[in-house]
C-alpha positions in Angstrom: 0.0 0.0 0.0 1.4 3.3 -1.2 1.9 6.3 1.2 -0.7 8.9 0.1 1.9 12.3 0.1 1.1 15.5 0.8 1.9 18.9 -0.2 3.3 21.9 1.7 0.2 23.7 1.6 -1.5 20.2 3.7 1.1 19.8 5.6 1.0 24.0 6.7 -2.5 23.2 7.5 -1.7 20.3 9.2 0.5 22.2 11.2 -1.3 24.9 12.1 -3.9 22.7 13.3 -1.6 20.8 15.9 0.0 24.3 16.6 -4.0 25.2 17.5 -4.3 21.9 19.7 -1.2 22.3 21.6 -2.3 26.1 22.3 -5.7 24.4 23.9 -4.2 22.1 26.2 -1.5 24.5 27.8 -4.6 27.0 28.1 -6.6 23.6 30.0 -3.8 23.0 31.6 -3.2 27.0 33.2 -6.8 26.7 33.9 -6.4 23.2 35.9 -3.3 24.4 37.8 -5.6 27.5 38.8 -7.9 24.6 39.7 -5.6 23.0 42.0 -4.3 25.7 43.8 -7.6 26.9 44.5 -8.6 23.4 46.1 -5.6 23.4 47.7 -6.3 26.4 49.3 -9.7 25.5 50.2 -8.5 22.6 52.3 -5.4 24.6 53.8 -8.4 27.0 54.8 -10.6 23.7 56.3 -7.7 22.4 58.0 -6.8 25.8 59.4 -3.5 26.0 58.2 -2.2 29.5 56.5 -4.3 30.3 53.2 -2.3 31.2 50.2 0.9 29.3 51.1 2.7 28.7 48.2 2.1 25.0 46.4 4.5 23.2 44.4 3.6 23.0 40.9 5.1 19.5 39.3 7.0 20.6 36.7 6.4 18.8 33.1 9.0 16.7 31.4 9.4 18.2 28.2 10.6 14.7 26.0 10.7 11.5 27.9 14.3 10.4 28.5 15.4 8.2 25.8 18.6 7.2 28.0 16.8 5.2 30.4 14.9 3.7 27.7 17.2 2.3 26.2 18.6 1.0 29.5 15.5 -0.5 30.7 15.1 -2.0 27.0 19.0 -3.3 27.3 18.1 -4.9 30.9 15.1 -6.4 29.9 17.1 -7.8 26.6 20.2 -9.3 29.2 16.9 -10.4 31.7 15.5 -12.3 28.7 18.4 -14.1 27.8 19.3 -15.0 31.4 15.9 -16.5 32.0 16.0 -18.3 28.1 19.5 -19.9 29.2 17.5 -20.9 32.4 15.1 -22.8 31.0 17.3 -24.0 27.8 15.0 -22.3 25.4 16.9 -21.0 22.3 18.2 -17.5 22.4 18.4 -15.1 19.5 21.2 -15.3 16.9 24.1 -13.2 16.6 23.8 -10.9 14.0 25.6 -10.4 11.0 27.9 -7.9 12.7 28.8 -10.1 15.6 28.9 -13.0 13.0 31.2 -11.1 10.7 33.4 -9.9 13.9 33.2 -13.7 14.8 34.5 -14.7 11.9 37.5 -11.8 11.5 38.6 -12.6 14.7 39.1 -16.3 14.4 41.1 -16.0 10.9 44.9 -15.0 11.7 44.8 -12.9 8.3 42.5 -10.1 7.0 39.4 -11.6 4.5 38.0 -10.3 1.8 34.4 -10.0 1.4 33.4 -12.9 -0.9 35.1 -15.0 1.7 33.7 -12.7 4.9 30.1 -14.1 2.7 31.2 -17.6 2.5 32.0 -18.2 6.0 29.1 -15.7 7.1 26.8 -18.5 4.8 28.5 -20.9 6.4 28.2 -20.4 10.1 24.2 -20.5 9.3 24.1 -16.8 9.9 20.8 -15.5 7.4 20.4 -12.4 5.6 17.2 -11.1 3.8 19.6 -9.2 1.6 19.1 -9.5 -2.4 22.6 -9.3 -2.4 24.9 -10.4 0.4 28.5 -9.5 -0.7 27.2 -5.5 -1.2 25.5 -5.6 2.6 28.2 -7.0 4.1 31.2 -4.9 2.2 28.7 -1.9 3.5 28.9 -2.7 6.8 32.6 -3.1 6.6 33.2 0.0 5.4 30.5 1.9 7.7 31.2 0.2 11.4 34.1 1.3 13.8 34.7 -2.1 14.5 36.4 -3.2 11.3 39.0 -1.8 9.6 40.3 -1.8 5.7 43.5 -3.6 5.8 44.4 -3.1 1.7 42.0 -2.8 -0.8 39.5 -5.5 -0.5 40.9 -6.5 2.5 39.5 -6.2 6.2 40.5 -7.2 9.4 39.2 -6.1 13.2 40.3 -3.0 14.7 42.8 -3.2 17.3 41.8 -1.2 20.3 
């Protein structure tokens, strides 16, 4: 199914309308805070305590933090795995990268790619790629993990 695109003159309307949207919530949202410090001060006042102290207004994250994400998602991955070596259920494949760094470290000279593909094909390690030799030569020249010994030639980076 085909994307339906739009043009700029949508997409300015578009716009517009979430600009108008966001404008309505952060008015609802002055007019709760009102709200609550209006209650607050009504039971301050049926308590007896000072009216019109001050309350603390919870500030608003502005983006979610997309550091602990990715930890949470990285501990639940490791949990995962821990409990699937538990139980002697299978556990995901190494990928291609790991395959391919796999297979770099284990030779005691640098490969080139056709032979990177062979032994990749080898090992069992499956690719959806039309063509494999172009992937993985991409990924060699692209991670910081590998490095381009002569031309056509790759071995792992020392570190």
């Amino acid at each position: 199914m085909a994307k339906a695109r739009k043009t700029v003159a949508e997409l300015g309307k578009l716009l517009a309308e979430a600009a108008k949207a966001i404008d309505v919530l952060r008015a609802r949202r002055k007019a709760l805070a009102e709200d609550v410090t209006a209650l607050s001060a009504e039971i301050d006042q049926m308590r007896g305590e000072t009216v019109g102290a001050p309350v603390q207004e919870v500030p608003v994250p502005a983006k979610p933090a997309r550091k602990k994400a990715a930890k949470k998602r990285i501990r639940r991955v490791a949990k995962a795995q821990k409990a699937a070596k538990k139980s002697g259920r299978k556990t995901r494949r190494p990928g291609t990268r790991e395959a391919m760094l796999e297979i770099l470290r284990a030779s005691e000279k640098p490969l080139r790619v056709a032979q990177i593909v062979e032994r990749l094909a080898a090992s069992g390690c499956k690719t959806k790629s039309v063509n494999p030799k172009n992937m993985v030569g991409a990924m060699l020249a692209q991670s910081a993990d590998f490095e381009r010994v002569a031309r056509g030639l790759y071995a792992v980076k020392k570190r």
